[in-house]
Residue, then its C-alpha position, 0 to 999 in steps of 0.5 A: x399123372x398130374x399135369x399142371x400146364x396143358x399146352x395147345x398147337x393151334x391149326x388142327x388141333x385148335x382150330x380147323x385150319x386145314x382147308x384154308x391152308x392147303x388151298x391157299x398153299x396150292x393156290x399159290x404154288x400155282x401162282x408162282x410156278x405153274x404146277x397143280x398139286x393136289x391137297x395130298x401132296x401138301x399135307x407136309x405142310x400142316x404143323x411146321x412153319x410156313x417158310x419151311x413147307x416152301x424151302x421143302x418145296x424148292x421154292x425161290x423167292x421165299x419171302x415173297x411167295x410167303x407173302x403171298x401164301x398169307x394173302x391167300x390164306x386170309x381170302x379163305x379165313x371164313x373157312x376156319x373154325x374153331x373144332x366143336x367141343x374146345x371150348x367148354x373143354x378150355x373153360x373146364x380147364x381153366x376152372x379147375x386151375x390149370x395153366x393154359x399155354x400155346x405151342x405154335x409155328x404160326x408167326x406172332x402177328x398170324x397168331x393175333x390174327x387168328x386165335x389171338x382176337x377170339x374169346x378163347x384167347x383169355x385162356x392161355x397164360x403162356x403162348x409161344x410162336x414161331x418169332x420167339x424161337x431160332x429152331x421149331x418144331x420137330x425140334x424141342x426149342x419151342x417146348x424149352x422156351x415154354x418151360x422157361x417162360x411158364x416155369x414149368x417143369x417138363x413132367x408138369x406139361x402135356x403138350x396136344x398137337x395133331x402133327x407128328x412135328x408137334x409129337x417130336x418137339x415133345x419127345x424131344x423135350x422129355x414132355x409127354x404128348x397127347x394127339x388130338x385125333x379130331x384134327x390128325x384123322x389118322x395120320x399120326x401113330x400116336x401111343x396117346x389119343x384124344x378122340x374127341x376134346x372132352x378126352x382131354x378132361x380125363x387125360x388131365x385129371x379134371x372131371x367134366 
């Protein structure tokens, strides 16, 4: 297949992001209902917006435990990191002329936030965040966006995501998929594995 747009989740896929939001989402759980649930409980939580995860908690006041939840996951941003091996992977890729785009559930000021200010940022053309769509993943709305915004045609793109939401939404939008496997460590059954970033390279037809 000849892909011309390779398009990217962010957390766990991007970034490793899983420390810093399943303490803080704990944290705040704590905070405001006084339960302790441990990080396994709340890997659901990896991959769909963050107001999501809290309506699938039976949370009540959403709005200002999401508040709260962001104030905690920007005390731990020293934990994220960017996975080893993206970037020369986003450079090759970029090289060889193909149209880097983002796919997210992070808000657009989360993503300025996070990805948005680092150098890889120079490398996606087309980024979609959770603002820019009425309905997200599982759901194909972001990846149709994608495609309206890119001019890109389903059988052009190749999403990459660590979450069976992002799997889905792909499904859902007649666009084939790709599991980053460093960042789903198992989780998602995926019929396409990306052990490692440089996989990607292959997968998308670009010699290293």
């Amino acid at each position: 297949m000849n892909y011309t747009h390779i398009i990217f989740d962010i957390d766990g896929t991007l970034l490793d992001t899983e420390y810093a939001v399943l303490h803080s989402l704990q944290k705040t759980i704590r905070q405001v209902t006084g339960a302790d649930m441990a990080c396994e409980q709340l890997i659901f939580a990896l991959g769909i917006p963050g107001e999501e995860a809290l309506k699938q908690l039976s949370i009540p006041d959403i709005p200002q435990t999401h508040k709260l939840w962001i104030r905690y996951l920007n005390e731990l941003h020293d934990t994220v990191r960017l996975f080893d091996g993206i970037e020369p992977v986003l450079d090759t890729l970029s090289r060889h002329g193909l149209h880097l785009g983002i796919v997210t559930s992070q808000r657009r000021f989360h993503y300025q936030g996070d990805l948005g200010s680092h150098p890889i940022a120079r490398h996606f053309q087309t980024v979609v965040c959770s603002d820019d769509t009425k309905e997200h993943k599982p759901f194909p709305e972001p990846l149709l966006y994608y495609q309206k915004q890119a001019g890109a045609a389903p059988e052009q793109m190749l999403y990459v995501g660590d979450s069976k939401y992002d799997m889905a939404c792909a499904e859902a939008a007649h666009v084939d998929f790709a599991l980053a496997g460093w960042g789903s460590r198992g989780r998602v059954d995926a019929s396409c594995v990306l052990h490692t970033p440089a996989d990607l390279l292959k997968k998308a037809g670009c010699p290293a």
